[in-house]
C-alpha positions as a Markdown table, in Angstrom:
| # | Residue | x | y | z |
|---|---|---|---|---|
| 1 | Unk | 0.0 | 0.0 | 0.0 |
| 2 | Unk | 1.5 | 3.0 | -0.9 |
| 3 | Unk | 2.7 | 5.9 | 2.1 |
| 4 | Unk | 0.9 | 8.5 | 0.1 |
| 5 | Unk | -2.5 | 6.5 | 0.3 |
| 6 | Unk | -2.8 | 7.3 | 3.7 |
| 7 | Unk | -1.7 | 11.2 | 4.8 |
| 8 | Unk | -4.6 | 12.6 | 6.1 |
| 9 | Unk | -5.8 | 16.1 | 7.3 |
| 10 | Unk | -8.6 | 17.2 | 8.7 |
| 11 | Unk | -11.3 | 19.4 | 6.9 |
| 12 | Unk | -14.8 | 21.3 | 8.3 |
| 13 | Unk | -16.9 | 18.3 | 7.1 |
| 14 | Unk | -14.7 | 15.4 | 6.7 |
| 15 | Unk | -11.6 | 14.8 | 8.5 |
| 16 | Unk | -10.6 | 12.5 | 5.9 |
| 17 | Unk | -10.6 | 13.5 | 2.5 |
| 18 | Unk | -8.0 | 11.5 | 0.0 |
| 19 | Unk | -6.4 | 12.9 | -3.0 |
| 20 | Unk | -5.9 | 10.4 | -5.2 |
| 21 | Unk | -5.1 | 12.5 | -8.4 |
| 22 | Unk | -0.7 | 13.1 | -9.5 |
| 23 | Unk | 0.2 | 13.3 | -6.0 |
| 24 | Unk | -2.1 | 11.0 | -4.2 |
| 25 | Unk | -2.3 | 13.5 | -1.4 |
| 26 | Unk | -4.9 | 14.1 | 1.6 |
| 27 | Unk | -6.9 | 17.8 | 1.0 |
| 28 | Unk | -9.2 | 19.3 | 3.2 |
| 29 | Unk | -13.1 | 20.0 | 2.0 |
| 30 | Unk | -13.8 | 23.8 | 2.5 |
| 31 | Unk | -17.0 | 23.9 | 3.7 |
| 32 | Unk | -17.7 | 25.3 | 7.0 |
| 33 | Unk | -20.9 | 24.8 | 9.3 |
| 34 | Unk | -22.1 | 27.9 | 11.3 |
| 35 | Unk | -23.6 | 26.3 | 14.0 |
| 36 | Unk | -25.0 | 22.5 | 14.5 |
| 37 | Unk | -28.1 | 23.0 | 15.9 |
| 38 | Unk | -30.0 | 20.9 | 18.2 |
| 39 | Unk | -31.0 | 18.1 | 15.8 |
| 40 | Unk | -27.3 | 17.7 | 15.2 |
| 41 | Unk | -27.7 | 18.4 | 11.5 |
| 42 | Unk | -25.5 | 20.9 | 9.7 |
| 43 | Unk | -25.4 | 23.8 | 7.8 |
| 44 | Unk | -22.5 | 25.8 | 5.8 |
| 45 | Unk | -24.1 | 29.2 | 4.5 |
| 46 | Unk | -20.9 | 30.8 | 4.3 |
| 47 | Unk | -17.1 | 30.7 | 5.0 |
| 48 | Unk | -17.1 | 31.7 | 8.7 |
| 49 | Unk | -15.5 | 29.7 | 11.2 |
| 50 | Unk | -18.0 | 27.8 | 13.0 |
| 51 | Unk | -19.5 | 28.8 | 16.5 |
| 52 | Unk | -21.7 | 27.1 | 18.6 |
| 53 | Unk | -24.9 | 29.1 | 19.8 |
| 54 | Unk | -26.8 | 27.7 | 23.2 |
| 55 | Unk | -28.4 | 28.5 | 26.1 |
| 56 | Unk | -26.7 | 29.6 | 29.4 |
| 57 | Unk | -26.5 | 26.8 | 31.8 |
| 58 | Unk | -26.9 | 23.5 | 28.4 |
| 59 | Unk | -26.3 | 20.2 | 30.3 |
| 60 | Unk | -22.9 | 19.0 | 29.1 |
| 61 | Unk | -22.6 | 15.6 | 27.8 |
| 62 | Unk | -19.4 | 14.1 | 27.8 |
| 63 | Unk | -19.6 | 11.2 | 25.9 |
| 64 | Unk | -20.9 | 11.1 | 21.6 |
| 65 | Unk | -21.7 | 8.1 | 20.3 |
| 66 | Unk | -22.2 | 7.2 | 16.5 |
| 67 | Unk | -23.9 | 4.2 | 16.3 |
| 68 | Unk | -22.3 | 1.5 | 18.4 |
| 69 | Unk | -18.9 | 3.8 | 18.8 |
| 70 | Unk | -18.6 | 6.3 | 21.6 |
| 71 | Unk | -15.5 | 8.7 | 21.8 |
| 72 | Unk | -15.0 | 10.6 | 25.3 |
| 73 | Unk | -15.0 | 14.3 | 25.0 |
| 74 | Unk | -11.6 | 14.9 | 26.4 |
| 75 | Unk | -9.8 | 12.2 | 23.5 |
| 76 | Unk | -10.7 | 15.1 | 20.6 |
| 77 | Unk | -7.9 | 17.5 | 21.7 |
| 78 | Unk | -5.1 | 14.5 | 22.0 |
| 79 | Unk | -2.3 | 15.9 | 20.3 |
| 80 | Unk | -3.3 | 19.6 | 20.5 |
| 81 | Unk | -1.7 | 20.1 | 24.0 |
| 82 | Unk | 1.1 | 22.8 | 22.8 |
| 83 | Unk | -1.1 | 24.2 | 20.6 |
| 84 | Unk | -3.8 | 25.3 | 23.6 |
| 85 | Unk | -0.8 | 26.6 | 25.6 |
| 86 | Unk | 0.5 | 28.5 | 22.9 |
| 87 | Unk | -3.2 | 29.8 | 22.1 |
| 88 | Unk | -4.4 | 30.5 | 25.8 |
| 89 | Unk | -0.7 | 32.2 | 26.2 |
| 90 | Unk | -1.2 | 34.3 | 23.5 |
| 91 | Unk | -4.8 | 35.3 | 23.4 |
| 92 | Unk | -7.3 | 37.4 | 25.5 |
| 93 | Unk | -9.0 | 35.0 | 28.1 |
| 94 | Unk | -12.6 | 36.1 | 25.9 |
| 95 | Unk | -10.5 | 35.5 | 22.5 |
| 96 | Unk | -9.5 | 32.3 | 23.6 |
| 97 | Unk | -12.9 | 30.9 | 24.7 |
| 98 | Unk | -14.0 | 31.9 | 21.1 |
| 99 | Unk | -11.2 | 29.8 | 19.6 |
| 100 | Unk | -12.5 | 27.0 | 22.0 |
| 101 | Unk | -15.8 | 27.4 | 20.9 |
| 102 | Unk | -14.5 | 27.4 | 16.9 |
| 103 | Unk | -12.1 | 24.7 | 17.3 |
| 104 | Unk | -14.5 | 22.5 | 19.1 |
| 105 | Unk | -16.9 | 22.6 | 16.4 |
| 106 | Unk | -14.7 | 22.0 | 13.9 |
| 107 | Unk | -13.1 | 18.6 | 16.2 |
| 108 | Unk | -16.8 | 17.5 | 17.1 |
| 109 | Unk | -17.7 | 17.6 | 13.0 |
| 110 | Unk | -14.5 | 15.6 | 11.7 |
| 111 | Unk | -15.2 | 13.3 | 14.3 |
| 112 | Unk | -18.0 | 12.8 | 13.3 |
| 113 | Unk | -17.2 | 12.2 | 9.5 |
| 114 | Unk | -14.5 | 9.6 | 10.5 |
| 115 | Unk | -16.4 | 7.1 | 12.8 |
| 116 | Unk | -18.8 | 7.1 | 10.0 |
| 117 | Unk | -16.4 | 6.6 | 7.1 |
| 118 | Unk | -14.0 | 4.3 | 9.3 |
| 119 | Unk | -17.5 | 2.3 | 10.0 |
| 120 | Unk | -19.0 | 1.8 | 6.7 |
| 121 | Unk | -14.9 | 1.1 | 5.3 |
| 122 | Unk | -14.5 | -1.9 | 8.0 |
| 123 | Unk | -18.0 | -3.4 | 6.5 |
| 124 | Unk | -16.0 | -4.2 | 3.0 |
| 125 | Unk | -12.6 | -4.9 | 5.4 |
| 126 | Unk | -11.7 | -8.9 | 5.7 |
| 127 | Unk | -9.3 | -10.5 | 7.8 |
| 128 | Unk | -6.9 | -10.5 | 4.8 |
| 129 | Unk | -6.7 | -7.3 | 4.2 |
| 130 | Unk | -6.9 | -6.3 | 8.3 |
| 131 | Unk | -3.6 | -8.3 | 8.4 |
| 132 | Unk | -2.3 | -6.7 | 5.5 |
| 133 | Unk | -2.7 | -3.1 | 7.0 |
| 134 | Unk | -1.4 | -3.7 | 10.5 |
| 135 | Unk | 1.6 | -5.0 | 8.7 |
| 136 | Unk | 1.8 | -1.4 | 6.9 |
| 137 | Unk | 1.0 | 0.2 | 10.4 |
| 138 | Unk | 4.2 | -1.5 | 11.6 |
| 139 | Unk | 6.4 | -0.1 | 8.8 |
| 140 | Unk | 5.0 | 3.0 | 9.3 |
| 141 | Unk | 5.3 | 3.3 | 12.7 |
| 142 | Unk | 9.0 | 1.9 | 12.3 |
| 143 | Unk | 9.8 | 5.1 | 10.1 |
| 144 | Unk | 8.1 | 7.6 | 12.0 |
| 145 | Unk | 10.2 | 6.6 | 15.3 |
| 146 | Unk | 13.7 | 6.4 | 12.3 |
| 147 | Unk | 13.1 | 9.2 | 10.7 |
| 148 | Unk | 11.8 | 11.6 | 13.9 |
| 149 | Unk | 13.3 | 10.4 | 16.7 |
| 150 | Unk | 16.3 | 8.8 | 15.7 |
| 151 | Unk | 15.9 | 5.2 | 15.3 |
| 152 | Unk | 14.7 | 5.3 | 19.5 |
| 153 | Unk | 11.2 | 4.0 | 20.5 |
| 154 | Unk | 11.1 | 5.4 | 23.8 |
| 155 | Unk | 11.8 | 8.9 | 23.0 |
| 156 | Unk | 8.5 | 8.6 | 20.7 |
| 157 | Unk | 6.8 | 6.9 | 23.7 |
| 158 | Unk | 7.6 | 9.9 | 25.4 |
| 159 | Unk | 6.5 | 12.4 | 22.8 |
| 160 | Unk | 3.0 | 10.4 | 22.7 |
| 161 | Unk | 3.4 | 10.2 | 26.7 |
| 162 | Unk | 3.2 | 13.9 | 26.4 |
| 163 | Unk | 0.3 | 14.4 | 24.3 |
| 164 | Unk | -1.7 | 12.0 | 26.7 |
| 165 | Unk | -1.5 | 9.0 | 24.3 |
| 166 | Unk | -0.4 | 6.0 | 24.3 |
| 167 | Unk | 2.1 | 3.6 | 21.5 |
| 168 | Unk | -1.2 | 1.7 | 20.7 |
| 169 | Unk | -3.3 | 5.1 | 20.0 |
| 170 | Unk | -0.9 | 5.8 | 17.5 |
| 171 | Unk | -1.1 | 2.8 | 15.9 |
| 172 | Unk | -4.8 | 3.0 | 16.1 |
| 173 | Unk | -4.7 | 6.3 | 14.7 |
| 174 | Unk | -2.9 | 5.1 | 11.5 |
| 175 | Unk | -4.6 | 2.0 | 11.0 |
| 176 | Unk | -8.2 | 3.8 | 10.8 |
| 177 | Unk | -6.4 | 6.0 | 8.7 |
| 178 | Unk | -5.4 | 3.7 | 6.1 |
| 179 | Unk | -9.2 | 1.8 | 6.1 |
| 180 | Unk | -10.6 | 5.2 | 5.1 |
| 181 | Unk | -8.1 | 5.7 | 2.6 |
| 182 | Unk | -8.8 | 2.9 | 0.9 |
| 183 | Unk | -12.3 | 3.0 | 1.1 |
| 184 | Unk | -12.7 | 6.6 | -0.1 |
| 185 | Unk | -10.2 | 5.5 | -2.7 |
| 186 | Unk | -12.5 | 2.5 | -4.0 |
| 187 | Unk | -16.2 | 4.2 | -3.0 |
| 188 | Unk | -15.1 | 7.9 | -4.2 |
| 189 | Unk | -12.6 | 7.7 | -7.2 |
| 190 | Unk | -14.7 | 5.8 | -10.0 |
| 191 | Unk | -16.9 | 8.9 | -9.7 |
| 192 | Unk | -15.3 | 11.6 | -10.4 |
| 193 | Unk | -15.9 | 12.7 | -14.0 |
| 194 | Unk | -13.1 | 14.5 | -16.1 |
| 195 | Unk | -13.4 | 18.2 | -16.6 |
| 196 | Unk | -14.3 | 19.3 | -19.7 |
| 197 | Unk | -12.7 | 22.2 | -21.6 |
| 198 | Unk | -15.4 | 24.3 | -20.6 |
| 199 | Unk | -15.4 | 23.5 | -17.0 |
| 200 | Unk | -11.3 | 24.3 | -17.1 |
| 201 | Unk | -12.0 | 27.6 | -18.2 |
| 202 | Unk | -14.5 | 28.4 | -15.8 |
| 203 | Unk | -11.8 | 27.3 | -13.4 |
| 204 | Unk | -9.4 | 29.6 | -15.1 |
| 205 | Unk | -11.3 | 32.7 | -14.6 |
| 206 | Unk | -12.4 | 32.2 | -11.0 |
| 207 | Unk | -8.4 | 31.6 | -9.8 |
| 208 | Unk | -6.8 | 33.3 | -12.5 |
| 209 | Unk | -5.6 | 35.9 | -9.3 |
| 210 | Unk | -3.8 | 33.3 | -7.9 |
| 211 | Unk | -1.8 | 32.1 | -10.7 |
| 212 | Unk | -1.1 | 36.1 | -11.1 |
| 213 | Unk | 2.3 | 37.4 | -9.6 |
| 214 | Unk | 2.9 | 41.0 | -10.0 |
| 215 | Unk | 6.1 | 42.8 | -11.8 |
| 216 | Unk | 8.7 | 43.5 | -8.8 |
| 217 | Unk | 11.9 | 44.4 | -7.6 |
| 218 | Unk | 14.6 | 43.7 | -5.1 |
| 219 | Unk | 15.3 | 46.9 | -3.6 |
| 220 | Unk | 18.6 | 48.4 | -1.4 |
| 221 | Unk | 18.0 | 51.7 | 0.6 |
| 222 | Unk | 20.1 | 54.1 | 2.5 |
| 223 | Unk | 18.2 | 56.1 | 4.1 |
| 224 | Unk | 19.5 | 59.3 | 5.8 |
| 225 | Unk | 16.4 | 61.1 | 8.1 |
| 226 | Unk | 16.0 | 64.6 | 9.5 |
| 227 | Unk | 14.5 | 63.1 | 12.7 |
| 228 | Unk | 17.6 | 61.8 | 14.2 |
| 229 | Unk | 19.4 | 65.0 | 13.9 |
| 230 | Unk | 16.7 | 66.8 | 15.5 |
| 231 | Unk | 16.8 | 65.4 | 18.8 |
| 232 | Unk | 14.0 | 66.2 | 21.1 |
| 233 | Unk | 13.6 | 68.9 | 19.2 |
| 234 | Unk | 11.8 | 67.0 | 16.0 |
| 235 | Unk | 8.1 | 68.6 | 16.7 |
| 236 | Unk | 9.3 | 72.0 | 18.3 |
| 237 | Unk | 12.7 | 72.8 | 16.0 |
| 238 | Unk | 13.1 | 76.2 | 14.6 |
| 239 | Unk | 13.9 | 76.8 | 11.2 |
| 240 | Unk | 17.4 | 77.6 | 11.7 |
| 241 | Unk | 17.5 | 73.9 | 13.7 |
| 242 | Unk | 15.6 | 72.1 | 10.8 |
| 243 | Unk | 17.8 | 73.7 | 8.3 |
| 244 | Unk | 20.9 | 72.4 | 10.7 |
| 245 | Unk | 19.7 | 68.8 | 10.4 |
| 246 | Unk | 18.9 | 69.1 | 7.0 |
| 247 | Unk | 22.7 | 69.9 | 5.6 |
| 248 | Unk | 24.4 | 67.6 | 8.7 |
| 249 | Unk | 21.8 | 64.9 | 6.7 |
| 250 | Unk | 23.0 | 66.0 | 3.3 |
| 251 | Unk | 26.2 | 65.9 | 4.1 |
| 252 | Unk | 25.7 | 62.1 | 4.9 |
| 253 | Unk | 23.8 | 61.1 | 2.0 |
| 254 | Unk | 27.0 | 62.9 | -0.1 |
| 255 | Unk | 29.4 | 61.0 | 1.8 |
| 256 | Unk | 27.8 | 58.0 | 1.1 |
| 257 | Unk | 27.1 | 58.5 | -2.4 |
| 258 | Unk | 31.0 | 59.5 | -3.0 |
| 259 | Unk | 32.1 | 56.0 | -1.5 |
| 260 | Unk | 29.6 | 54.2 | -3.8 |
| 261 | Unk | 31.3 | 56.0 | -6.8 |
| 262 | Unk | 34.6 | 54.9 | -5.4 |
| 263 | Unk | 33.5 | 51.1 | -5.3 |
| 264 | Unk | 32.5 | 50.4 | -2.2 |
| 265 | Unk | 30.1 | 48.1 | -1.6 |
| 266 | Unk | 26.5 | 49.2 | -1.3 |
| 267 | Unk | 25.9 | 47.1 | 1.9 |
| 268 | Unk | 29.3 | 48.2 | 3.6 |
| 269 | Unk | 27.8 | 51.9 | 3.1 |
| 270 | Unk | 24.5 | 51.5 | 4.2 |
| 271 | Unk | 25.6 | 49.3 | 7.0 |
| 272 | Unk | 27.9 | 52.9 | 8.0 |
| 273 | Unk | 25.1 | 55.8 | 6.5 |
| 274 | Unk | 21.8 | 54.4 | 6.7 |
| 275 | Unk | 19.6 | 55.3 | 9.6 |
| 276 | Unk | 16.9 | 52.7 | 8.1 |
| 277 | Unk | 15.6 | 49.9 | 9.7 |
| 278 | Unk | 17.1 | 47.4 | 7.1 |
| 279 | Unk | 20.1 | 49.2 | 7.9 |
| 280 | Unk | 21.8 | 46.4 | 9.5 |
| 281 | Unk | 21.4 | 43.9 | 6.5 |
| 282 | Unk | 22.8 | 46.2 | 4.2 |
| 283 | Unk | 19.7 | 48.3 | 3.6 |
| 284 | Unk | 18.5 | 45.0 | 1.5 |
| 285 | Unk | 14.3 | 45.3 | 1.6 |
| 286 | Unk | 13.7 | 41.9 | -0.6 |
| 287 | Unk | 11.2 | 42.0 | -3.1 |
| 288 | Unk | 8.9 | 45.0 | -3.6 |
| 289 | Unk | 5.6 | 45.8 | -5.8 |
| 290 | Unk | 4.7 | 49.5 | -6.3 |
| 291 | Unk | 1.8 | 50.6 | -3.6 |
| 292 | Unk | 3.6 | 48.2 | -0.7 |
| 293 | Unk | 5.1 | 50.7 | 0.9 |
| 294 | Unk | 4.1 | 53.6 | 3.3 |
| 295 | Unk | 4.1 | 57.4 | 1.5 |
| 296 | Unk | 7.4 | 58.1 | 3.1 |
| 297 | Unk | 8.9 | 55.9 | 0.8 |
| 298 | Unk | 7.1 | 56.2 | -2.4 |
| 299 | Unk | 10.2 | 57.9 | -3.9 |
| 300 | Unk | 12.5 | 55.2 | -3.2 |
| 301 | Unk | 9.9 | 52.9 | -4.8 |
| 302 | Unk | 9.3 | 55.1 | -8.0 |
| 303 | Unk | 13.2 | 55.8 | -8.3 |
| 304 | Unk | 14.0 | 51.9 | -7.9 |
| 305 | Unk | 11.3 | 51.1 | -11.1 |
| 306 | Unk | 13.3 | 53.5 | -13.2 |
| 307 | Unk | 16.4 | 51.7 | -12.7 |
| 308 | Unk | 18.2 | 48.7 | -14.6 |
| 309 | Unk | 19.7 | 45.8 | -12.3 |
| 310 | Unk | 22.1 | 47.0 | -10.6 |
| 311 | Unk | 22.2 | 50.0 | -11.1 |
| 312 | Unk | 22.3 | 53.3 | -7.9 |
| 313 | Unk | 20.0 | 55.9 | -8.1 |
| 314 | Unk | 21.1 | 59.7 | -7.8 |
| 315 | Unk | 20.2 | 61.1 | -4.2 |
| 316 | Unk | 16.6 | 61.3 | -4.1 |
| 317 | Unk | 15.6 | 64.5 | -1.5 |
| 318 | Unk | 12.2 | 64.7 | 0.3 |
| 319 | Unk | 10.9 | 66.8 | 3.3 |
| 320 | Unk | 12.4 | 64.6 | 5.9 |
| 321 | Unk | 15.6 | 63.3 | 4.7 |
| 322 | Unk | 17.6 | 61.5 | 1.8 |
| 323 | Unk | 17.3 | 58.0 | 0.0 |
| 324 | Unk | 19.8 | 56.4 | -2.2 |
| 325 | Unk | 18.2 | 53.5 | -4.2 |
| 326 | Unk | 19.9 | 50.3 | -5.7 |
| 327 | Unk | 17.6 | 47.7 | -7.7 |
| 328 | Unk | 19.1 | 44.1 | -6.8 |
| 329 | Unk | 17.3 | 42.2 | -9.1 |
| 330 | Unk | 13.8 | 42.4 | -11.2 |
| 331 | Unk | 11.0 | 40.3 | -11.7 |
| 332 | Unk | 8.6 | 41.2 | -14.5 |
| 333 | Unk | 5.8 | 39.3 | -12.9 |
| 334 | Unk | 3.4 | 36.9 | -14.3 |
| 335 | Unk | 0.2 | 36.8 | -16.4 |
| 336 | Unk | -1.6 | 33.1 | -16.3 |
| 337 | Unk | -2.2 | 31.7 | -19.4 |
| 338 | Unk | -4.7 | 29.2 | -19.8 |
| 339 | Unk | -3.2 | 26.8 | -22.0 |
| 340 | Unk | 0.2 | 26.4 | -20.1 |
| 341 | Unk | -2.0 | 26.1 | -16.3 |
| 342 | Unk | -4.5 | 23.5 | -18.0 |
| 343 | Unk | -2.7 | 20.4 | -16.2 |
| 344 | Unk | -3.1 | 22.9 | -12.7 |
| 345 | Unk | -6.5 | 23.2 | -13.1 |
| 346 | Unk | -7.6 | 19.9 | -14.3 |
| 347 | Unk | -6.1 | 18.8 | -10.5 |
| 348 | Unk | -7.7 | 21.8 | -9.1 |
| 349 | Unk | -11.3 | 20.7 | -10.6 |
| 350 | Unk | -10.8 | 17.4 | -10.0 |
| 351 | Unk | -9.7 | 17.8 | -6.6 |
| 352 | Unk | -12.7 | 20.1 | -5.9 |
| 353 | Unk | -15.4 | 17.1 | -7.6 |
| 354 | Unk | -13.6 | 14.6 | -5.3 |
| 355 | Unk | -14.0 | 16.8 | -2.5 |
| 356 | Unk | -17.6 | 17.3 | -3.0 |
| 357 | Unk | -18.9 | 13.7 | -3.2 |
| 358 | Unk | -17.1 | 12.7 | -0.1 |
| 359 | Unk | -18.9 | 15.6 | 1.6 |
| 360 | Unk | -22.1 | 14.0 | 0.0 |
| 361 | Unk | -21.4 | 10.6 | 1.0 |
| 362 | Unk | -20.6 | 11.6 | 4.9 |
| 363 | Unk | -23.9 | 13.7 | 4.5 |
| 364 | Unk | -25.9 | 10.5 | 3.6 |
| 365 | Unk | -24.4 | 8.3 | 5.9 |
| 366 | Unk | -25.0 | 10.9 | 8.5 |
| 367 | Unk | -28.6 | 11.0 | 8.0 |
| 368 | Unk | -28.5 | 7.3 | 8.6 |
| 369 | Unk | -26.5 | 7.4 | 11.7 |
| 370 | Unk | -27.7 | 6.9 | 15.2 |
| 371 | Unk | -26.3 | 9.7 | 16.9 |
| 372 | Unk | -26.4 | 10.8 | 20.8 |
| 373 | Unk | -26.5 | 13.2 | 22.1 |
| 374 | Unk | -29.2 | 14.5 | 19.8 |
| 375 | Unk | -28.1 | 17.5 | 20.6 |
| 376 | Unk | -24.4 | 18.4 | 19.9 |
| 377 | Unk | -24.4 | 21.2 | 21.9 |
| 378 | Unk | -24.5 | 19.3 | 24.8 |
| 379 | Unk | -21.0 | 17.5 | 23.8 |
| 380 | Unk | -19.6 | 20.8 | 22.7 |
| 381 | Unk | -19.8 | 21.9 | 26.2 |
| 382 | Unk | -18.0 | 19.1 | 27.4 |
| 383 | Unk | -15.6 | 19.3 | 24.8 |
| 384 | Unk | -14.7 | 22.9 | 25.5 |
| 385 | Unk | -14.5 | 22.3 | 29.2 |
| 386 | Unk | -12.3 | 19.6 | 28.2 |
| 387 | Unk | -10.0 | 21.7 | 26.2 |
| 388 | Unk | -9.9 | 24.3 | 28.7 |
| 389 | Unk | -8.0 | 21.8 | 30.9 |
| 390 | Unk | -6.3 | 20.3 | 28.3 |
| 391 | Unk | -4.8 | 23.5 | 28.1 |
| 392 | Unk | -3.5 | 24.1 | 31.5 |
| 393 | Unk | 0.4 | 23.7 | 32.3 |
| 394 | Unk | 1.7 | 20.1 | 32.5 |
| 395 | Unk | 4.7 | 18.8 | 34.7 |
| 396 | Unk | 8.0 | 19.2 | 32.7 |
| 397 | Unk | 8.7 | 16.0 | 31.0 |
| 398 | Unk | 12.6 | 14.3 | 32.4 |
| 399 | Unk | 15.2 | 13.8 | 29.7 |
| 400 | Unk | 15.4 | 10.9 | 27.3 |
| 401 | Unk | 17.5 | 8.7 | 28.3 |
């Protein structure tokens, strides 16, 4: 079975979606539900991330259970320790009870979609193949603990240990994994209808931004400023004082443009003149477009697209200092053409039609589906309680040994 059959991330509907076309890799389905109400159905009226709406004081629930599988509230945030530590560290206590809210809904709907696909794929699963993929789930677990944790099992216990899982989770985990795969693979694939010419062109027009890249250039600045010269004195200054700065700041630029007509190296002199930010990397900006830049610099910017590669600009003067502009490199951009992006969008479409029946076949087998609590909100409250311990600090883990 081949490694590629199996990566898997999660999407808003189905957490596994398989990607079967050139690469053979997993793709999420962009559809997001707004809310799942109370009959646990679902709805996706627009691209906003999902939030749960119920009333103060809802009964939590801390057990789903889809058909004859039950998953506990608290196992849907294994593996996301760090990433509630880094989120409750970072965000307002009310910002981070949104992201709860948001993430759980998100957690509570892939979970969903999985027990059901995992459920109807073990229906068509027989012992020869079940002995086939735990074969696979020992290679692959082999590599992950070679290739991550260098060739040593227990220092990938301990990582698992961390995330509040266990060696036989992960294998779990890959295992269900695979039987999805395959069964999306076999249910999903023959269905998918080429694109015609047509529907490539439709594709073409809707995404032809993103195959777009604009005309740019790499730009070098010194940048000599008034300001500094002024002091404490930059609001207040006299005329006599701004004049002051303004020649100590000419005098600069001049000194620096001299040494770059000697030879010396345009970093070496910015590094010495500048008074930019970018100073200290040799007044390199990287790549810039025209309108990326704030007004103060609009002169550099207009001054570098007039310029070969290269090539030093003469000293550019404006009411609060002195640029001198070098163009590193440029990039006349990019127009798509349809003919040359046709194999792009043929894997965009198809993608997209793949993406769309397994949303269709997890809706289906979701309306069959026994499915308590009724009503979801009633696990999403658990679930965000859950993650909201999940997230508090955890003893510091001892060394490997």
């Amino acid at each position: 079975m081949r490694d590629s059959s199996r990566r898997v991330v999660r999407g808003a509907l189905a957490a596994y979606v398989l990607c079967i076309w050139n690469t053979a890799c997993m793709v999420p389905v962009q559809s997001n539900p707004d809310r799942i109400a109370a009959s646990g159905s679902t709805k996706s009226p627009s691209n906003a991330s999902p939030v749960y709406h119920y009333a103060a004081g809802t009964f939590a629930v801390s057990r789903l259970t889809v058909n004859a599988e039950t998953v506990e509230a608290h196992e849907l945030w294994l593996g996301l320790h760090d990433e509630l530590s880094t989120k409750a560290k970072t965000l307002a206590p009310e910002d981070y009870r949104v992201y709860l809210d948001r993430r759980a809904a998100r957690l509570i709907t892939d979970k969903i979609a999985e027990m059901l696909l995992y459920q109807q794929a073990s229906l068509r699963f027989s012992p020869e193949m079940s002995a086939k993929v735990d074969t696979y789930v020992d290679a692959q677990i082999r590599k992950i603990i070679t290739t991550e944790h260098d060739g040593i099992p227990r220092r990938y216990e301990r990582q698992l240990e961390s995330q509040g899982r266990t060696l036989e989770d992960a294998r779990e985990k890959v295992r269900r994994e695979i039987i999805i795969a395959s069964y999306l693979d076999q249910e999903v694939k023959p269905k998918v209808v080429e694109p015609t010419r047509a529907e490539l062109l439709a594709a073409f027009q809707a995404n032809s931004d993103s195959f777009r890249r604009p005309a740019r250039r790499r730009m070098s600045l010194i940048d000599v400023r008034l300001r500094g010269r002024l002091g404490d004195n930059a609001v207040t200054s006299t005329h006599d004082q701004f004049e002051s700065a303004r020649m100590q700041a000419r005098s600069r630029i001049q000194t620096a443009k001299a040494e770059l007509d000697s030879g010396v190296d345009f970093a070496e002199v910015a590094r010495r003149h500048s008074d930019g930010l970018h100073a200290d990397e040799g007044g390199s900006w990287g790549w810039i477009t025209k309108g990326s830049v704030r007004e103060r610099f609009e002169p550099a910017v207009e001054a570098l697209h007039s310029l070969d590669a290269g090539s030093v600009s003469n000293i550019i003067e404006t009411d609060d200092g002195f640029f001198l502009v070098r163009c590193d490199q440029i990039d006349p951009g990019h127009e798509p053409d349809f003919q040359n992006l046709q194999p792009r969008l043929k894997e965009r479409v198809l993608i997209e039609a793949y993406n769309r029946l397994v949303v269709e076949q997890v809706a289906r087998l979701r309306s069959k589906a026994r499915i308590e609590p009724a009503n979801l909100e009633r696990f999403h409250v658990a679930v965000v309680d859950a993650g909201m311990q999940r997230s508090e600090p955890r003893p510091d883990q001892s060394p490997d040994r």
